[in-house]
N, C-alpha and C positions, 0 to 999 in steps of 0.2 A: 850154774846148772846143777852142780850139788845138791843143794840149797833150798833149789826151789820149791820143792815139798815143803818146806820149812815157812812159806812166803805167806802172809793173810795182808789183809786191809790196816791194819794196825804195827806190822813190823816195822821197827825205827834202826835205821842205818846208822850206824857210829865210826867215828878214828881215834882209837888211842894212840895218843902221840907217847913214843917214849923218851926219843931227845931234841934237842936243839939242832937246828941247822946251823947257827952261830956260833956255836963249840965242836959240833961234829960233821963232817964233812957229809953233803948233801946224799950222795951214793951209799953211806953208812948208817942214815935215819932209821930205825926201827918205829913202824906205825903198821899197827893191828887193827885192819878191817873190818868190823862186826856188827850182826843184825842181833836185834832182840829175839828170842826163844821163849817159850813156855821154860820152867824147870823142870819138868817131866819128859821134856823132847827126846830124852834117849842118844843123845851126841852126847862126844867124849869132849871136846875138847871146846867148853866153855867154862866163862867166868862171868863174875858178877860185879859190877862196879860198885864201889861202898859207896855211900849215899852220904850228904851232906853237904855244906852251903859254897858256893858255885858262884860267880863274876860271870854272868852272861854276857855274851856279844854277838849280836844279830850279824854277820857279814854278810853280802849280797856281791859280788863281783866273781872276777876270774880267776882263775888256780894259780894264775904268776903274784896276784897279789893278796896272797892269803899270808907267806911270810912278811910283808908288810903291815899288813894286819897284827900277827902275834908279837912285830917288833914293835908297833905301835902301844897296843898293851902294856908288853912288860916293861918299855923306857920311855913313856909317857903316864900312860895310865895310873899305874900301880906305885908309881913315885909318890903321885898326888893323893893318895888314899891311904888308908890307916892297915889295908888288907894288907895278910901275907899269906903268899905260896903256901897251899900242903902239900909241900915234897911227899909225903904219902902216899897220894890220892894221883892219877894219872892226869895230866891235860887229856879233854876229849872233845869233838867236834859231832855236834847231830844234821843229820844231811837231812835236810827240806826238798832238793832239788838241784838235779843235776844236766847238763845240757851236755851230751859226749862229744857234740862236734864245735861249739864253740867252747868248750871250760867253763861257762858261764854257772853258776851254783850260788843256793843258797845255804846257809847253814849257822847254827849256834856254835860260836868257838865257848866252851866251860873250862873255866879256871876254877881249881880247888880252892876254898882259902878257907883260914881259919880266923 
């Protein structure tokens, strides 16, 4: 409701992931909800993702199996490829679509890599 001033046809829904559920316990996950803004919008309290090359992953399913999804990635995926992690650069997810009553969502999971 904040926000919604803030809302056009073009605003792109984001999750920065800050940890692991596999080393940090699930209740202790730090992820930062975020719409894209103008830079001129006049709110305090944005950031800007650095830009640069990205392991896209189209997921389409349910909120229970999105950490299957990221477990998928980093202990199959990322095995077999030459990529690695920018611990730098944040995990982020772009929301396509969301279903509030089934969990049902679509979204780009983006891995930094260098």
């Amino acid at each position: 409701e904040k926000y919604r001033d803030y809302l056009t046809e073009k605003t792109v829904f984001l999750e920065r992931t800050c940890d692991d559920p596999a080393v940090t316990e699930a209740k202790n996950c730090l992820y930062d909800l975020c719409m894209s803004v103008g830079k001129d919008c006049g709110l305090e309290n944005i950031t800007c993702l650095p830009g640069g090359k990205c392991v896209v992953y189209p997921f389409k399913g349910y909120a229970k199996e999105i950490y299957g999804a990221y477990q998928t990635l980093f202990q199959v995926y990322f095995p077999r490829t030459s990529y690695v992690l920018d611990m730098a650069r944040s995990v982020f997810a772009i929301y396509h679509m969301v279903d509030r009553e089934s969990l049902y969502m679509e979204l780009d999971i983006c891995l930094p890599v260098m």
